[in-house]
PDB file of N, CA, C and O in Angstrom:
ATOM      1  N   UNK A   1      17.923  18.132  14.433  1.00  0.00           N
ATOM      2  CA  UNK A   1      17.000  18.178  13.323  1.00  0.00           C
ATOM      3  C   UNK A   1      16.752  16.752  12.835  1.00  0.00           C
ATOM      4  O   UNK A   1      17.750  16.057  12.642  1.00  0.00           O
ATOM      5  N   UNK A   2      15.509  16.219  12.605  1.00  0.00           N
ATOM      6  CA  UNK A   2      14.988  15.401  11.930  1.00  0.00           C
ATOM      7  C   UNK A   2      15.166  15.082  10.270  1.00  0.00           C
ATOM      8  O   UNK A   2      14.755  15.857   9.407  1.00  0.00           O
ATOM      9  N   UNK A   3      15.818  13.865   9.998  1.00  0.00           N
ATOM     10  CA  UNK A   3      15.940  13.487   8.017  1.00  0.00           C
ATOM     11  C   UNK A   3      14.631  14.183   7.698  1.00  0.00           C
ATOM     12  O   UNK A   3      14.664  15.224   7.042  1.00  0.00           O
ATOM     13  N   UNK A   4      13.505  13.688   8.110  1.00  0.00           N
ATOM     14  CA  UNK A   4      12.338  14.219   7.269  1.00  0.00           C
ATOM     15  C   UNK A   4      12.570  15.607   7.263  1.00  0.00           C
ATOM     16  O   UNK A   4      12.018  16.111   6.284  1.00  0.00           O
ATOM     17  N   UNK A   5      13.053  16.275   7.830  1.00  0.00           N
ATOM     18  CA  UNK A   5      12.924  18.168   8.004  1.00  0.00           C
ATOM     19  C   UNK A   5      13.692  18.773   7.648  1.00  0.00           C
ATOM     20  O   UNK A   5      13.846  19.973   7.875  1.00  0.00           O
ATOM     21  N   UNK A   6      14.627  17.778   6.736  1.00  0.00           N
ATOM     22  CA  UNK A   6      15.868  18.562   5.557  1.00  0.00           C
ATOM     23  C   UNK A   6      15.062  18.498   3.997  1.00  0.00           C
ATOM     24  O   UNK A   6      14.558  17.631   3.283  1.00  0.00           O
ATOM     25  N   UNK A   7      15.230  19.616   3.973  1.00  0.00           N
ATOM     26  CA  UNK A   7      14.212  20.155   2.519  1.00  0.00           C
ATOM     27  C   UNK A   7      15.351  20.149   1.382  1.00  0.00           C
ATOM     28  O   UNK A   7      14.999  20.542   0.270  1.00  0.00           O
ATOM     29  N   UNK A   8      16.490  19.800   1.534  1.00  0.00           N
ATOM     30  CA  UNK A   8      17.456  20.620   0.482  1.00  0.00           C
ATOM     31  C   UNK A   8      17.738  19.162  -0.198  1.00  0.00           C
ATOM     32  O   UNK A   8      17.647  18.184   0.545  1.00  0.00           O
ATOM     33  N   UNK A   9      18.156  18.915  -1.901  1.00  0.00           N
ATOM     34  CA  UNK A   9      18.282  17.799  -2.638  1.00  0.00           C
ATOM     35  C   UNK A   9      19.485  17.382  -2.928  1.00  0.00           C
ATOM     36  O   UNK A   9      19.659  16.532  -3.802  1.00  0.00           O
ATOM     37  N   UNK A  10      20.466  17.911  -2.249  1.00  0.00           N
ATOM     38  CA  UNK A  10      21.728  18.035  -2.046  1.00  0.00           C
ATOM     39  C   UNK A  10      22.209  17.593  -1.342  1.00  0.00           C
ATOM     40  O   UNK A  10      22.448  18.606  -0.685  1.00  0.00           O
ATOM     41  N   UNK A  11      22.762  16.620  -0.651  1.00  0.00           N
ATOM     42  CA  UNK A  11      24.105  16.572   0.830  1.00  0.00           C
ATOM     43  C   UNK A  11      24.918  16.182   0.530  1.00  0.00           C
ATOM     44  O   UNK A  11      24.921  15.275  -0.302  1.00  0.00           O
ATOM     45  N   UNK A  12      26.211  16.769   1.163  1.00  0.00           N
ATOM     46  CA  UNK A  12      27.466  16.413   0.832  1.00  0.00           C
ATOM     47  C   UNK A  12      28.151  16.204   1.996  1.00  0.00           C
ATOM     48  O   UNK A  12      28.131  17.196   2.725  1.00  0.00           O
ATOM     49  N   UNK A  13      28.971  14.922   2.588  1.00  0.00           N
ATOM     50  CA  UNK A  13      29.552  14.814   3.531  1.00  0.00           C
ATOM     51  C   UNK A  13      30.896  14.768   3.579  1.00  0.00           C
ATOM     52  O   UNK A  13      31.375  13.673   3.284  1.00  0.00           O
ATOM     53  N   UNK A  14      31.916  15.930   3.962  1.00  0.00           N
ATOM     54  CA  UNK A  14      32.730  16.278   3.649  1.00  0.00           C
ATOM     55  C   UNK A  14      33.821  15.827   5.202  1.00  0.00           C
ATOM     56  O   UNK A  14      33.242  16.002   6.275  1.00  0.00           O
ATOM     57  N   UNK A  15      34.970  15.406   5.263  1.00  0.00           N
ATOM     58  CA  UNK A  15      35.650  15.807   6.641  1.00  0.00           C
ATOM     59  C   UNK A  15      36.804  14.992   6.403  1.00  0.00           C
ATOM     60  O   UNK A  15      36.717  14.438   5.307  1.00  0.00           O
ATOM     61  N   UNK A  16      37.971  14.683   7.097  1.00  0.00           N
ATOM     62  CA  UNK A  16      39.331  14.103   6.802  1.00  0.00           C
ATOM     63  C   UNK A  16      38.873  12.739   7.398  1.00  0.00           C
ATOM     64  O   UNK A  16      37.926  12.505   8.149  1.00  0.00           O
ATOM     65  N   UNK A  17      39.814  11.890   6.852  1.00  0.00           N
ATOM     66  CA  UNK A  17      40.391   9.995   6.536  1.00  0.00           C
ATOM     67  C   UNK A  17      40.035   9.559   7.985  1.00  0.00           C
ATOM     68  O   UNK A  17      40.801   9.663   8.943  1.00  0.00           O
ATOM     69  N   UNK A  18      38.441   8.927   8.031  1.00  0.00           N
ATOM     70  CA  UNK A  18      38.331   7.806   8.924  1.00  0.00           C
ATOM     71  C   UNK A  18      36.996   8.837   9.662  1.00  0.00           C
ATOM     72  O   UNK A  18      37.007   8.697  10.885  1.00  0.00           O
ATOM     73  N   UNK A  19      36.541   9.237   9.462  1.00  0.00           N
ATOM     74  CA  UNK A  19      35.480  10.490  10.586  1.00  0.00           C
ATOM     75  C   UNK A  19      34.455   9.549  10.499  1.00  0.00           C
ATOM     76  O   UNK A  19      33.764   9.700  11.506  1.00  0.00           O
ATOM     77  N   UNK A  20      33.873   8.385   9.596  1.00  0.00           N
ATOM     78  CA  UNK A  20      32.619   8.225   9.027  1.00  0.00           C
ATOM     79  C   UNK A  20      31.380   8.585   8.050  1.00  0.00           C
ATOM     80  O   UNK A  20      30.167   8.387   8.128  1.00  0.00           O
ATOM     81  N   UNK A  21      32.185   9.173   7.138  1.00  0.00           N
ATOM     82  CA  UNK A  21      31.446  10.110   5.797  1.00  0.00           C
ATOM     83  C   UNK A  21      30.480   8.493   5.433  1.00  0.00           C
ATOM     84  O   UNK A  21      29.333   8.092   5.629  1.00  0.00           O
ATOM     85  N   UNK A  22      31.581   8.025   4.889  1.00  0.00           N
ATOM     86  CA  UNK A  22      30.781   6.392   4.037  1.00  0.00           C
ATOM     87  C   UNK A  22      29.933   5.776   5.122  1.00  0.00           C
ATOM     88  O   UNK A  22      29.067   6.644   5.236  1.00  0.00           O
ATOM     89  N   UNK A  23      29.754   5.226   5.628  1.00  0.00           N
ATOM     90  CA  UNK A  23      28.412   4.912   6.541  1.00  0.00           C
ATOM     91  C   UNK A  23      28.021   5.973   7.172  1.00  0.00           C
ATOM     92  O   UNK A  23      27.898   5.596   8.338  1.00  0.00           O
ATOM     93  N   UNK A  24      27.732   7.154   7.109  1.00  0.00           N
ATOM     94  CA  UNK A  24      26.669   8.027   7.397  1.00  0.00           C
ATOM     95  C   UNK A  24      25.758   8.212   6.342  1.00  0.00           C
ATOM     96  O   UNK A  24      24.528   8.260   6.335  1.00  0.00           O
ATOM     97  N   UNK A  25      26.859   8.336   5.180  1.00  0.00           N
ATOM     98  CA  UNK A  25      26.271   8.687   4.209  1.00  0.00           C
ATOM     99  C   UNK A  25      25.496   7.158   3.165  1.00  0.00           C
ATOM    100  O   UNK A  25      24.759   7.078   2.183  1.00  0.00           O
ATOM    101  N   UNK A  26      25.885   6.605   3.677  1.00  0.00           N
ATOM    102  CA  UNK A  26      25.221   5.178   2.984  1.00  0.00           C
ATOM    103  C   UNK A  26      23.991   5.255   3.636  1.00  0.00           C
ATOM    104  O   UNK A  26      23.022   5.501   2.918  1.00  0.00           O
ATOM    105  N   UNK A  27      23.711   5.024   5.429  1.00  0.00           N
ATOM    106  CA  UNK A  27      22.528   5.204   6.123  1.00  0.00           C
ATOM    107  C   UNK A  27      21.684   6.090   6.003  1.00  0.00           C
ATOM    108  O   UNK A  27      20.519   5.710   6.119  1.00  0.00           O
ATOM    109  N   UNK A  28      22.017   8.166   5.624  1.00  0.00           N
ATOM    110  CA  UNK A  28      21.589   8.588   5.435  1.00  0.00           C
ATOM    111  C   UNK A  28      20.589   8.496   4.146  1.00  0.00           C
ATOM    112  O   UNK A  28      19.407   8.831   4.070  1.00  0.00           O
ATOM    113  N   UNK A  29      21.465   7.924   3.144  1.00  0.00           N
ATOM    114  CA  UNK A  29      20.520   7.569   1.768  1.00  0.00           C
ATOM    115  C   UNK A  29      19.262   6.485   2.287  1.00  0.00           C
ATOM    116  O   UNK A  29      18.050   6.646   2.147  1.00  0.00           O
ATOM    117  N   UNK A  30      19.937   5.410   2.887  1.00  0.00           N
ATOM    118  CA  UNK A  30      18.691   4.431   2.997  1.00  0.00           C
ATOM    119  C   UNK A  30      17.307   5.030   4.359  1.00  0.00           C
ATOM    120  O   UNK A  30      16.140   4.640   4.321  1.00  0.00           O
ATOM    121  N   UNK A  31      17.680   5.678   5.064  1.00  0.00           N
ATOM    122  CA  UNK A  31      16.288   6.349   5.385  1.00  0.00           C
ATOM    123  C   UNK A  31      15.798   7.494   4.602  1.00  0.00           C
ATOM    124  O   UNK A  31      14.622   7.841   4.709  1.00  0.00           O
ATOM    125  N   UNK A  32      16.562   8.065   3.875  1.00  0.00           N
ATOM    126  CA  UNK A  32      15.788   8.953   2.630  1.00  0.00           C
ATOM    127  C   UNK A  32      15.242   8.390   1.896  1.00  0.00           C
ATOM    128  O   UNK A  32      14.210   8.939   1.508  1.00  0.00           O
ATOM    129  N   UNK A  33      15.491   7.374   1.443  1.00  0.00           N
ATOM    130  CA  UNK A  33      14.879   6.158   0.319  1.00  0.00           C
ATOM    131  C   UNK A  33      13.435   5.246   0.870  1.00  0.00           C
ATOM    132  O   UNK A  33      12.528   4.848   0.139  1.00  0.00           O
ATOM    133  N   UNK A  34      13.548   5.060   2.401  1.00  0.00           N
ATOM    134  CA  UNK A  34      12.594   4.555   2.396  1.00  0.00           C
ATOM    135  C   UNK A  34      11.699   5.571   3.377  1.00  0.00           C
ATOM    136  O   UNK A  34      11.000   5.173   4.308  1.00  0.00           O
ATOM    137  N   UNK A  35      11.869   6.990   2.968  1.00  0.00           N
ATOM    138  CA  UNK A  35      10.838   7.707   3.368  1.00  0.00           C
ATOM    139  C   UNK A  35      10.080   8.211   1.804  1.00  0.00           C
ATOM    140  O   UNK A  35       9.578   9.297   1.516  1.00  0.00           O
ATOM    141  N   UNK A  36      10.203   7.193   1.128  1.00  0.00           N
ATOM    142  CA  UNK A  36       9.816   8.378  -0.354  1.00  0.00           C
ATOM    143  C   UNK A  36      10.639   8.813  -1.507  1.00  0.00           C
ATOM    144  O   UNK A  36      11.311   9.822  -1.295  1.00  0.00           O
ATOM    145  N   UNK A  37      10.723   8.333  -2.555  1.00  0.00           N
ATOM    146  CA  UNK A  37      11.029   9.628  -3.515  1.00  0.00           C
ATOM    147  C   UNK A  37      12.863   8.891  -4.078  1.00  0.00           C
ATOM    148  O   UNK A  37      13.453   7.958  -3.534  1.00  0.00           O
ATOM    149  N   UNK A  38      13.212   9.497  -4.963  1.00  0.00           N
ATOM    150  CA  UNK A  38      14.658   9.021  -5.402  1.00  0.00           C
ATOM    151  C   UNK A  38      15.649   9.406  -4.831  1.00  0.00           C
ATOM    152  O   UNK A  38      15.701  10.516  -4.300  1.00  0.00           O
ATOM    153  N   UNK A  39      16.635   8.550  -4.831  1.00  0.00           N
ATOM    154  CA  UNK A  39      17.796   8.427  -4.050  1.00  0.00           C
ATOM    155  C   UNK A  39      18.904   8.396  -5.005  1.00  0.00           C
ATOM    156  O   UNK A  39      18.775   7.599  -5.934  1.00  0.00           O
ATOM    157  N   UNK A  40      20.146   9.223  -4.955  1.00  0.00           N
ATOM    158  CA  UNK A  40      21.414   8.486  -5.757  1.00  0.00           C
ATOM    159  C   UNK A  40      22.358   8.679  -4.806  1.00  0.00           C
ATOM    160  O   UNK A  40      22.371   9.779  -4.252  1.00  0.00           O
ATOM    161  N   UNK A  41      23.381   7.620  -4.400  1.00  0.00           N
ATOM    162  CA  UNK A  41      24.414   8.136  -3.735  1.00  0.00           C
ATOM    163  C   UNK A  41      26.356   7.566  -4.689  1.00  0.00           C
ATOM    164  O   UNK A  41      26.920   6.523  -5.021  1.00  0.00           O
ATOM    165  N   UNK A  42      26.638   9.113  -4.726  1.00  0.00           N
ATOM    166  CA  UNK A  42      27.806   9.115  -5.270  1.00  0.00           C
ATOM    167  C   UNK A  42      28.958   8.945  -4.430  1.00  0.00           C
ATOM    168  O   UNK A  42      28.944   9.554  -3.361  1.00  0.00           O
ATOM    169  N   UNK A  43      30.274   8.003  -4.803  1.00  0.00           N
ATOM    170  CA  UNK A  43      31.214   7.890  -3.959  1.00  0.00           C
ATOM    171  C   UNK A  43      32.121   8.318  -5.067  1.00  0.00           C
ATOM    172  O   UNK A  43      32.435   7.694  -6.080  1.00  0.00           O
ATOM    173  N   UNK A  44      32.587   9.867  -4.549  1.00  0.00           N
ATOM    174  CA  UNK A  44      33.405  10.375  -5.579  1.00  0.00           C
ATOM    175  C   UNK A  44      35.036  10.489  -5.301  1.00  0.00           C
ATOM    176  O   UNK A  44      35.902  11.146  -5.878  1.00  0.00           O
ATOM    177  N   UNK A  45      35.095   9.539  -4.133  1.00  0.00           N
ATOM    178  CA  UNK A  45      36.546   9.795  -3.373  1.00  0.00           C
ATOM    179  C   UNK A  45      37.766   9.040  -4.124  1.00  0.00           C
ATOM    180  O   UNK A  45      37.985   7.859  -3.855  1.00  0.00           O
ATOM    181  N   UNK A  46      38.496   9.680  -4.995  1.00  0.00           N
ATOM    182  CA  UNK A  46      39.533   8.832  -5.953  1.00  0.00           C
ATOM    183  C   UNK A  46      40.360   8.659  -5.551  1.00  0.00           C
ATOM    184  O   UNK A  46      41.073   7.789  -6.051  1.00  0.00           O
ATOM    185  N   UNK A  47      40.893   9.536  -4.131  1.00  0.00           N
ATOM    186  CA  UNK A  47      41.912   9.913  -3.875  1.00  0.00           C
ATOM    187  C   UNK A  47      42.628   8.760  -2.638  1.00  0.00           C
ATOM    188  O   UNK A  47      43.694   8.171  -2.820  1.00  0.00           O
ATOM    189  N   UNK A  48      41.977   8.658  -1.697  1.00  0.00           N
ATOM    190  CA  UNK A  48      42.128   7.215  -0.921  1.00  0.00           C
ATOM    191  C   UNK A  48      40.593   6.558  -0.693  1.00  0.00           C
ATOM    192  O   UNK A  48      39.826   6.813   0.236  1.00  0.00           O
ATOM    193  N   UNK A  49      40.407   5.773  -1.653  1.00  0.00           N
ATOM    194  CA  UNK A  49      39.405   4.660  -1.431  1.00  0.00           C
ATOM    195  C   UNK A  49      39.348   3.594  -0.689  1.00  0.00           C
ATOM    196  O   UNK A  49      39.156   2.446  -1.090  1.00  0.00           O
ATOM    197  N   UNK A  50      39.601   4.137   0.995  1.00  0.00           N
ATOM    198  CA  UNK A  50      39.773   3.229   1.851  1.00  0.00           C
ATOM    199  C   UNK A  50      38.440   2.426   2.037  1.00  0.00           C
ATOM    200  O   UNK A  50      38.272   1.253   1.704  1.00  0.00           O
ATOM    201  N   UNK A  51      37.591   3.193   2.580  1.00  0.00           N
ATOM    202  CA  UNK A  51      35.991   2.158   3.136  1.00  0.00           C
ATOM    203  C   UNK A  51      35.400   3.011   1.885  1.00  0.00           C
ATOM    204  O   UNK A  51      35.353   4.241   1.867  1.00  0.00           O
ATOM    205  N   UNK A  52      34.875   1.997   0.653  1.00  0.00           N
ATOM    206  CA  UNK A  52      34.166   2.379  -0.509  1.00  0.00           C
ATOM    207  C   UNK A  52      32.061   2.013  -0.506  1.00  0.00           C
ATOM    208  O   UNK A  52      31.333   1.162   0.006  1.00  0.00           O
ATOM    209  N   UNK A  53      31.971   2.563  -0.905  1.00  0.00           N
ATOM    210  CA  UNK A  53      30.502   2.323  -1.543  1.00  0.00           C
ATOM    211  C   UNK A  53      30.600   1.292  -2.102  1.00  0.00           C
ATOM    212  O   UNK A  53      29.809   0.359  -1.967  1.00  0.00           O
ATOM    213  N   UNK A  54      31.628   1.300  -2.846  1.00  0.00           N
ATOM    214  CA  UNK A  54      31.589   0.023  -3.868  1.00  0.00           C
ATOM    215  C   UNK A  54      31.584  -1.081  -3.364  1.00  0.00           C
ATOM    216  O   UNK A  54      31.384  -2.035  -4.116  1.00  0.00           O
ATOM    217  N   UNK A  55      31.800  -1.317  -1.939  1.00  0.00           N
ATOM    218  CA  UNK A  55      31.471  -2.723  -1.126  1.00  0.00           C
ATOM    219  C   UNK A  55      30.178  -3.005  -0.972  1.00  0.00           C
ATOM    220  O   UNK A  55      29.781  -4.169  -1.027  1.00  0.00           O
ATOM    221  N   UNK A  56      29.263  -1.846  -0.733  1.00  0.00           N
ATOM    222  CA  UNK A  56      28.344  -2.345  -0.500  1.00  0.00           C
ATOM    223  C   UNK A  56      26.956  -2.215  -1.647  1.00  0.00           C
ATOM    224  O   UNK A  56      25.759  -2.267  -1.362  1.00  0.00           O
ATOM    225  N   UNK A  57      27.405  -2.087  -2.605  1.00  0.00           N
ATOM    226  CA  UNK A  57      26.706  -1.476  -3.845  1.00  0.00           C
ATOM    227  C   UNK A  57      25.385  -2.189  -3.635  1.00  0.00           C
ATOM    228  O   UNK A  57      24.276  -1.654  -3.630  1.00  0.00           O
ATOM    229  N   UNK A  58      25.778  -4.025  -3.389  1.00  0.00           N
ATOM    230  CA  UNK A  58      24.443  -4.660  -3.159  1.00  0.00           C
ATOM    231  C   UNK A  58      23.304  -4.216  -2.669  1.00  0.00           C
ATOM    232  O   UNK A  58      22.238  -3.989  -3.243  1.00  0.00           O
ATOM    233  N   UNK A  59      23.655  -4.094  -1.402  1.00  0.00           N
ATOM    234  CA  UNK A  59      22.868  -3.610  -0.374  1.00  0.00           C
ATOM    235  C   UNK A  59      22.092  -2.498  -0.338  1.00  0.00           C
ATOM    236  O   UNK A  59      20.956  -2.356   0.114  1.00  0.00           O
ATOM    237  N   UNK A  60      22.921  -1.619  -0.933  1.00  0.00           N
ATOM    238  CA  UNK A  60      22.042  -0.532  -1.896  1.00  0.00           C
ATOM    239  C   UNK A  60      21.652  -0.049  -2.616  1.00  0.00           C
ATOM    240  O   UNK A  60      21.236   1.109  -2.573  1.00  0.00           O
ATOM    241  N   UNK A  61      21.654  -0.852  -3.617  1.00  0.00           N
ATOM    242  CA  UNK A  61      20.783  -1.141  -4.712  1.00  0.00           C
ATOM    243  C   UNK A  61      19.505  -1.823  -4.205  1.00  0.00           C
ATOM    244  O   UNK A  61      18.423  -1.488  -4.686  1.00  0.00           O
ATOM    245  N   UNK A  62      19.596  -2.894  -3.123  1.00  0.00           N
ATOM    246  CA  UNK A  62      18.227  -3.543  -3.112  1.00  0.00           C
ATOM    247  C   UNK A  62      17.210  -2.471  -2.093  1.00  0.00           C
ATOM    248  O   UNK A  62      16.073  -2.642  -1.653  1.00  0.00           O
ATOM    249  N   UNK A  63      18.017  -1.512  -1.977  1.00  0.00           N
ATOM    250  CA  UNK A  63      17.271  -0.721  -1.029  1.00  0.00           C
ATOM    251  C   UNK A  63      16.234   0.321  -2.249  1.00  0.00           C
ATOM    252  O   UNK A  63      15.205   0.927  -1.949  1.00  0.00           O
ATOM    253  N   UNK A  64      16.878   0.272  -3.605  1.00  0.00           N
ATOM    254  CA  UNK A  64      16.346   1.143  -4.327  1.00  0.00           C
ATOM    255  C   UNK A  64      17.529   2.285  -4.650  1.00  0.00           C
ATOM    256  O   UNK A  64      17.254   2.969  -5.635  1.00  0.00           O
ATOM    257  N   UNK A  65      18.420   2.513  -4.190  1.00  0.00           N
ATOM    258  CA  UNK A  65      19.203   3.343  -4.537  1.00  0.00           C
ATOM    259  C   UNK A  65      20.108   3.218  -5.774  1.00  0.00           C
ATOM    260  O   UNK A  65      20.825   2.322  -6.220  1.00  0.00           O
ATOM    261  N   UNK A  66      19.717   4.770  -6.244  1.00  0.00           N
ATOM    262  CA  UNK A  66      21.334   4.512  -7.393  1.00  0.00           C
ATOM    263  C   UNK A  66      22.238   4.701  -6.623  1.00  0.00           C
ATOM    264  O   UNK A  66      22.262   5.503  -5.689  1.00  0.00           O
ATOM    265  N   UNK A  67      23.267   3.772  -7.056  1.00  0.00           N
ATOM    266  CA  UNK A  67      24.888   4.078  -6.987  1.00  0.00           C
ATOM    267  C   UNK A  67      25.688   4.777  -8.086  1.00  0.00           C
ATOM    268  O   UNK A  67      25.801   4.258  -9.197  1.00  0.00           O
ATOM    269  N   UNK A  68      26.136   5.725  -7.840  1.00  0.00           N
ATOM    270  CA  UNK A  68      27.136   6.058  -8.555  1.00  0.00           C
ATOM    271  C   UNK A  68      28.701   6.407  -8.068  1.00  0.00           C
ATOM    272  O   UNK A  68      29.129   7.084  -7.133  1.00  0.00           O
ATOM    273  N   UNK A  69      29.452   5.528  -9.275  1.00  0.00           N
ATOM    274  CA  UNK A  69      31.044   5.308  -8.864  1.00  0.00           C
ATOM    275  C   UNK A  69      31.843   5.827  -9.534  1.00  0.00           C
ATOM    276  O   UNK A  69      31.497   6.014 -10.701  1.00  0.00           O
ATOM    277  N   UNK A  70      32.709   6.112  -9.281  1.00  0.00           N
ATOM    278  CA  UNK A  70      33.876   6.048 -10.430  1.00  0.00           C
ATOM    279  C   UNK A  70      34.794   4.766 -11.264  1.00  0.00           C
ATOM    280  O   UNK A  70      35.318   3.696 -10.956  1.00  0.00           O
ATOM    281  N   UNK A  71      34.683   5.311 -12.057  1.00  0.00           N
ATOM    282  CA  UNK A  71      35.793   3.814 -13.096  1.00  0.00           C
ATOM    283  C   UNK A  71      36.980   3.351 -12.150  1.00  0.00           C
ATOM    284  O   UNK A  71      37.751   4.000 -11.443  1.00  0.00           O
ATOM    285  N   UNK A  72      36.866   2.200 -12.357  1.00  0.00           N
ATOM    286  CA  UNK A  72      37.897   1.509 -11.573  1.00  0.00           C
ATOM    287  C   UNK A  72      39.324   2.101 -11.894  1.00  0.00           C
ATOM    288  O   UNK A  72      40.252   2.217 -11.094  1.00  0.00           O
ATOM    289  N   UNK A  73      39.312   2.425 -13.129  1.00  0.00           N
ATOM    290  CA  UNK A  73      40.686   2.865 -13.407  1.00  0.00           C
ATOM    291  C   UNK A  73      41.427   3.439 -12.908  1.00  0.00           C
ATOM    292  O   UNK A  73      42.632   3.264 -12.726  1.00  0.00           O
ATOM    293  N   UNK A  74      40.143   4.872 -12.396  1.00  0.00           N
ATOM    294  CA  UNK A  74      40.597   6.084 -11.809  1.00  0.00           C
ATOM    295  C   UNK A  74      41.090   5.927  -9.990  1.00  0.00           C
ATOM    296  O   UNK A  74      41.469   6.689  -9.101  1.00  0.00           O
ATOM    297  N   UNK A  75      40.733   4.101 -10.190  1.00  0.00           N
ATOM    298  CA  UNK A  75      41.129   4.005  -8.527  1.00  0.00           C
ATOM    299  C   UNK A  75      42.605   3.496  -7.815  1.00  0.00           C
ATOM    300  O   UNK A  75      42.729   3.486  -6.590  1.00  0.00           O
TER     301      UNK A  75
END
């Protein structure tokens, strides 16, 4: 199946420590983003914050994307 031919406003990439959730899901946002329309991508993983969003927040932000994180605290 084709990004453009997912209709749903939702994805969640779910699977155990090291599969590639965080760069699928970082890439997946930036061709959703530059096909159109708003983007947020949440890195809600508190639990082992090995490869974070939060590294690359830059990068996707200049793409147009929100980031959303959790408080450092909680890390």
């Amino acid at each position: 199946m084709k990004v453009e031919e997912l209709k749903s406003k939702v994805f969640i990439f779910l699977g155990p420590f090291g599969t590639g959730k965080t760069e699928l899901s970082m890439n997946f946002s930036i061709v959703r983003k530059r096909m159109g329309g708003e983007v947020a991508l949440a890195d809600i993983d508190i639990i082992s914050p090995y490869f974070r969003i939060r590294d690359f927040v830059g990068i996707l932000e200049e793409e147009g994307i929100k980031v959303i994180l959790p408080p450092l605290h909680l890390l």
